[in-house]
N, C-alpha and C positions, 0 to 999 in steps of 0.2 A: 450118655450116648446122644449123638446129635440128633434131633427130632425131625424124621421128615415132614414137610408140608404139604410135597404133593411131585407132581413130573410135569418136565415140562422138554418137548422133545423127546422123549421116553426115557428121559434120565430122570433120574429125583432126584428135588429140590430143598435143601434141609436150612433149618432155622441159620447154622453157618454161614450158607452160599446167602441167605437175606441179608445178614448183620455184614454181609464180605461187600457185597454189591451195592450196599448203603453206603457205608463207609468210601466206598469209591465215587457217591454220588455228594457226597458231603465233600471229601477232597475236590473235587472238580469245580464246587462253589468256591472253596478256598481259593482255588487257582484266580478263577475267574476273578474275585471280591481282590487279592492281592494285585493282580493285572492293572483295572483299576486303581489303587493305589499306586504305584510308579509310574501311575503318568504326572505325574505332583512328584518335584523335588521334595516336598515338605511331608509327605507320602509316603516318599518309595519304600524307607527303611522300612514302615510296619508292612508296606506290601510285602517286600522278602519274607519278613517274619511269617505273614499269613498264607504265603504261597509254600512256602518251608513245610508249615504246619502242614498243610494238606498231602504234601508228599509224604512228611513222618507216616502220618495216621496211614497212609496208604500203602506204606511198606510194613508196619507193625502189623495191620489186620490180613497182609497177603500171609508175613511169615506164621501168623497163629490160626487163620482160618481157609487158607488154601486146602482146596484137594485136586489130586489129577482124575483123571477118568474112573479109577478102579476105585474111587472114594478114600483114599489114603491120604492124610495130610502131608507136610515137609519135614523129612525126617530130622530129630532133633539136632544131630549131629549137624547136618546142614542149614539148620537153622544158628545154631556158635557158628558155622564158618563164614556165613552172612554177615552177623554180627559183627563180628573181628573186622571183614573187610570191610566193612563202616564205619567202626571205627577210627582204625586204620588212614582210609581213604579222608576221614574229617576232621584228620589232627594233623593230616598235610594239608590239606586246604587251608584249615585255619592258620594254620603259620607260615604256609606263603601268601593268603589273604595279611595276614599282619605287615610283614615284612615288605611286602613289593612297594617299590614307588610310584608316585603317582604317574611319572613318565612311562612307566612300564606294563601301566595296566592295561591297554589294547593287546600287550604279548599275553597277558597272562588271559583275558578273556577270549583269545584267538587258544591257547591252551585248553580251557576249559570246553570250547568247542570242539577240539581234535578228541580229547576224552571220552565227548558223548558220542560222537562220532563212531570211533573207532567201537564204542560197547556195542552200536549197533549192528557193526560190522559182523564182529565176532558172535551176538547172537547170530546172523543168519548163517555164519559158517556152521556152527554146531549143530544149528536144530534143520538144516539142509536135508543133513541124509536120514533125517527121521519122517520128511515129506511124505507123502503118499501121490502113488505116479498119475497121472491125471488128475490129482487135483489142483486145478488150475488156479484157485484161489490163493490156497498157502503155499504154493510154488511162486505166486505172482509176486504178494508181499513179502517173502523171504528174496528173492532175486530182487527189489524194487530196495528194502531194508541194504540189502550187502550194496548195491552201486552208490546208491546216497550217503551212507556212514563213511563209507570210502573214500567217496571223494572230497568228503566231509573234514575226513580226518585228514589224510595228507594233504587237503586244500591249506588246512587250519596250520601245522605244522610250517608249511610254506609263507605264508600270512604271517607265521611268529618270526621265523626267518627272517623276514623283507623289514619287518616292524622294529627289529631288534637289531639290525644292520650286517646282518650276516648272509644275509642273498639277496644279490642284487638283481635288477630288470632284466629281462631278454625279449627282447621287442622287435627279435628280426621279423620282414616281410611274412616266412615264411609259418611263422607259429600260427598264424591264425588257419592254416591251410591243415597243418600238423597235428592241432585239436579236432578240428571237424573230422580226419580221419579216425581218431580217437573214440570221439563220440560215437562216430557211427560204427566205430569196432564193438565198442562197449555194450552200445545197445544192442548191436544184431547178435553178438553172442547171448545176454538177457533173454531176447527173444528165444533164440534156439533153443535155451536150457529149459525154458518156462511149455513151450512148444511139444519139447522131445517126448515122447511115449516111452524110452527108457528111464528104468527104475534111479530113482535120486542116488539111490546107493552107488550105481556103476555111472553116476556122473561126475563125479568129485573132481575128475580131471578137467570139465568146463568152469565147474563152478570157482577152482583157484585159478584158472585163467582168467575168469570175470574179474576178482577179486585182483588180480595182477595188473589189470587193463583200466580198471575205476582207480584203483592209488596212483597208476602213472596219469591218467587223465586229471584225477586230482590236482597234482602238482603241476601239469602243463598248462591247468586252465587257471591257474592263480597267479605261474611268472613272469608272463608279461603285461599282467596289468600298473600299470605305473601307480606310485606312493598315493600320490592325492584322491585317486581311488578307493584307498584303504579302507576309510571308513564304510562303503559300501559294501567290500568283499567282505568283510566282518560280521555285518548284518546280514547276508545273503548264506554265508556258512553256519549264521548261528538258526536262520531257518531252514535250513538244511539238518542239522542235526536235529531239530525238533520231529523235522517230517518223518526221516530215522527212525526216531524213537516210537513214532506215531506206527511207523509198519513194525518194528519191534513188537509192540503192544499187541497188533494184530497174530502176531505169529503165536504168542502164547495167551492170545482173546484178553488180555486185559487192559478192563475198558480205562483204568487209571492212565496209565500208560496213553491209549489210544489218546483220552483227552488232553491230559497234559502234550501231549507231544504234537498234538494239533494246533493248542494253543500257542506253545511256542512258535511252532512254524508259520502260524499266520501272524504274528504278533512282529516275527521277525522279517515276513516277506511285505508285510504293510509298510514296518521303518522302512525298508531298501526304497522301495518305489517313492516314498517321501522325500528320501534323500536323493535321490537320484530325479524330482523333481526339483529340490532347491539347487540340484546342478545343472538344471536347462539340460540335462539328458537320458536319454530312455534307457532302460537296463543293458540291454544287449549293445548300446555303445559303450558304456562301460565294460562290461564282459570283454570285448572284441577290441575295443579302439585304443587301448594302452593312453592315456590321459598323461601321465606325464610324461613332458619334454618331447614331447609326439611334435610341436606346430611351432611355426615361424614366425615371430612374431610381426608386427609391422615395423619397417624400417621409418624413424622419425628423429628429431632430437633429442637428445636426453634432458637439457636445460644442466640445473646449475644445481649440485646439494649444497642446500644450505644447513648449520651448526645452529645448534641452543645451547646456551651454559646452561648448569645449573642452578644458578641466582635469580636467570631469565625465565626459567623454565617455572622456578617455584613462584617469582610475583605473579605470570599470567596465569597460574593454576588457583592460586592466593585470591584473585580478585576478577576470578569468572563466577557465573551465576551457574551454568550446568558443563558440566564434564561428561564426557563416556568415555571408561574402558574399555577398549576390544583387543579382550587376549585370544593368544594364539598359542602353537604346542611350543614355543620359544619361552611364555610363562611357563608352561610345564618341563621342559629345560631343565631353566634356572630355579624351579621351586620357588618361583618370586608369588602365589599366590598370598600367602600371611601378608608378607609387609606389602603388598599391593590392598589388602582389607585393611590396613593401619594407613594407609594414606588414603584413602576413602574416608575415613572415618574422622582423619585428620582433616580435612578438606570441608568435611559437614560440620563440625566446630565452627568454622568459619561462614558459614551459611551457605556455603557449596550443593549444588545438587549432582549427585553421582550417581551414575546407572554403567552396568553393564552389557554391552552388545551382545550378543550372542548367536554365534553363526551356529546353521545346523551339522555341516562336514567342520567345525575347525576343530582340529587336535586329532586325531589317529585313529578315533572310534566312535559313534553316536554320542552322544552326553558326554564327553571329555569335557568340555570347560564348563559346564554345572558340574561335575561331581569333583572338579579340581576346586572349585573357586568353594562348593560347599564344605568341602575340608578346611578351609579359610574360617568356616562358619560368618561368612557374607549370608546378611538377610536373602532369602528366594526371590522378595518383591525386586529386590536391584538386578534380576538376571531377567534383560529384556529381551526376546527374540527377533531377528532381523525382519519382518514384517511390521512390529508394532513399532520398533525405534527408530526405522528408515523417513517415515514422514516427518521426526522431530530432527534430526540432523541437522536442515538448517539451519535449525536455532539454539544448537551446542554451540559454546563457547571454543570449548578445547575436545578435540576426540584423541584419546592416550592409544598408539596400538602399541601394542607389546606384545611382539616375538607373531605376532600375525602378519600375513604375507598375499595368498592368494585371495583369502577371504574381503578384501579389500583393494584389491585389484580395480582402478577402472579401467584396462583395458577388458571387463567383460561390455564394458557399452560402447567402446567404441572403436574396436580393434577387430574387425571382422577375419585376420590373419589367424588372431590368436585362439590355442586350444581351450582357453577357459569361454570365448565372447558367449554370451547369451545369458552364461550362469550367473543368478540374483548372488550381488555382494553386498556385504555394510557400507552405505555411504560415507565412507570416511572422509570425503573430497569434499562435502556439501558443508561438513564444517566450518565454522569461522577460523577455527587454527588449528592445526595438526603436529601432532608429536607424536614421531614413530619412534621409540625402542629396538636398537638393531646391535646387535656386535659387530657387524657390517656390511656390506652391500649385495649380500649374498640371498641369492635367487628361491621361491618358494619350492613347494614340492612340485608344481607344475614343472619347473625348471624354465621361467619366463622372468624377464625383467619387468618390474612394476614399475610404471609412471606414475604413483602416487609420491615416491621421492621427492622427484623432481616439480612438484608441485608450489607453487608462488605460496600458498598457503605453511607448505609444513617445512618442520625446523625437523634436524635428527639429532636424536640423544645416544650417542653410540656407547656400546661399553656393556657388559653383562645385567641383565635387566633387573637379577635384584638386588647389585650392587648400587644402581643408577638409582633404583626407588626407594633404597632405603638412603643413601645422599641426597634425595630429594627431598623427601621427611625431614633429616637433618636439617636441611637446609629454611625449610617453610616452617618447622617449631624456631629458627634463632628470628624468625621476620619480626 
């Protein structure tokens, strides 16, 4: 029999509830100790692992040493049906974690967002009408839990949509006028229901109004944000579903829950603000201002595109002293990341110095081009961030871009017309010689023409990028 230890609250406190509430304090280390490791490419794996860990231990000690109020633990039966659906649920994860491409992991991480999302939803609908009427506490975080999971989840749904080419922009005038009514529906009902002196039981009919009001809001506040966006609304949804989880936790006091879910949510609303610094703009212009194909760019000459062969391409690659690569989601495309590490690699034979640029938004989700280019198994020291590698520029020989677009834009310095200007790019321009990888002349997600083309400096190498690179390889082993 479980040993009481003593009351607390005038409940008693049994060696269980120690070994339950420990356990949750040692997960929360876990979290934390994993956190830390993924800030390190070279890292993160064992962070999953560690962060993994600490949810395990957290959900094995809830299902063996939980009790509810009347001192009862989970009944076994319930306990197998737990099981099963973790199962279950982690042998489709692992085998669409197998199977997905690298092209396609923002849908699938915008996926696993609507998921947590959506769980969080569905705790607040259930455990609603078990509320008790004036307590404004667990009325708050149940009503707080259902709007955020919500719009969590059909945000994220929306997001896989846009990411996966299956919904497109709507960016009339008018959406921005059509959310804030939204909003203010959404909330003022929240408030009513959290307010109302009637019993949770006889409100079921505001509460699936809420719940109807947060999914359509969900979805109106995600379509018209324009693609080059993306990376943000990803990050913004995945702390959204952490906060979620975070009120989830509340609703059934467990602090596991609580921390982890806090953790995520500041972990993900810290990324946004970061990125939404390396874009020269504040969140709510994001949110609100539709970033792509929004702005005019300035009208000027184009100049002349000029052509590289490929014999041209591989002597001045052959007999430069530093190179950088700046890929873009055009390498995640073509799956040109391997043979792009076989010509780096080819290149340092030769006494070549090779570095990778690395913008913070390039490719569809925070870390795309480190966890594409680490699939390459490319050393981590070659992946250098746009702050550190911006002041060596000028003294690159050749900068390679491949299938990157805005990221390298210099109309952000000097196009004060255009939707990108302000926002810090790779100096690709500062180069001594430029070689952009393109299929063709085809405009970024911004939906703006780059004057990096037409620059005296760079030559185009047109044609599928890792058809191009590995003809280039060919080309630089017959020198």
């Amino acid at each position: 029999m479980d040993k009481v230890l003593g009351t607390l609250n005038g409940m008693s406190y049994t060696v269980g509830d120690t070994l339950l509430e420990l356990s949750y304090l040692i997960a929360a280390l876990l979290f934390v100790v994993g956190l830390k490791l993924l800030s390190h490419p070279e890292t993160a794996r064992r962070g999953n692992l560690w962060a993994a860990g600490g949810m395990g231990l957290a959900m094995i000690t809830t299902l063996l040493l939980h009790k509810n109020n009347s001192g009862q633990g989970i009944p076994l039966s319930n306990v197998w049906i737990v099981l099963a659906a973790i199962g279950v649920g982690a042998a489709i994860g692992w085998m669409v974690a197998r199977k997905v491409k690298m092209t396609a992991m923002p849908q699938l991480v915008s996926l696993y967002n609507a998921t947590g999302g959506g769980a969080s939803m569905l705790v607040a609908l259930l455990e609603y009408p078990a509320a008790v009427a004036g307590d404004i506490q667990s009325i708050l975080v149940t009503v707080l839990g259902l709007i955020i999971g919500a719009v969590a989840f059909s945000g994220s749904l929306v997001a896989f949509g846009k990411l996966d080419g299956r919904v497109g922009d709507i960016t009339k005038p008018f959406m921005t006028y059509l959310n804030l009514v939204l909003l203010i529906a959404t909330l003022g009902m929240g408030v009513f229901i959290i307010v109302s002196p009637t019993p949770p039981a006889e409100m079921l009919w505001a509460i699936y109004t809420l719940t109807a009001l947060a999914l359509v809001y969900g979805v109106m506040f995600v379509m018209p944000i324009g693609g080059a966006d993306m990376p943000v609304v990803i990050s913004l949804l995945n702390s959204f579903t952490g906060i979620a989880a975070a009120m989830a936790g509340f609703i059934y006091n467990n602090d596991a829950m609580i921390l982890g879910g806090i953790l995520v949510g500041a972990a993900g609303m810290i990324l946004t603000l970061l990125m939404c610094k390396a874009m020269n703009r504040s969140l709510i212009n994001v949110i609100i201002g539709a970033f792509g194909g929004g702005g005019v760019a300035m009208d000027r000459e184009h100049g002349n595109i000029k052509e590289i062969t490929l014999s041209d391409a591989a002597v001045l690659l052959s007999y430069s002293q530093k190179v950088v690569v700046i890929p873009g989601y055009g390498l995640a495309v073509a799956q040109a990341q391997h043979i792009a590490h076989e010509l780096d690699n080819l290149l340092e034979s030769k006494g070549v110095e090779v570095k990778y640029a690395i913008h913070p938004v390039a490719g569809r989700m925070p870390g795309h081009m480190n966890v594409l280019l680490a699939e390459a198994d490319v050393p981590y020291e070659k992946l250098v961030e746009m702050d550190d590698i911006n002041p060596d520029m000028p003294n690159v020989d050749v900068a390679i871009v491949v299938g990157a677009n805005d990221v390298v834009n210099p109309a952000a310095y000097d196009d004060p017309s255009s939707p990108i200007y302000g926002m810090p790019i790779i100096d690709a321009h500062l180069a001594k010689n430029i070689i952009i990888m393109k299929r063709g002349m085809g405009k970024g997600y911004a939906g703006i023409e780059n004057f990096l083309f037409f620059n005296d400096k760079t030559r185009m190498l047109f044609g599928d990028a890792k058809s191009s690179i590995q003809k280039l390889v060919t080309e630089i082993k017959s020198m």
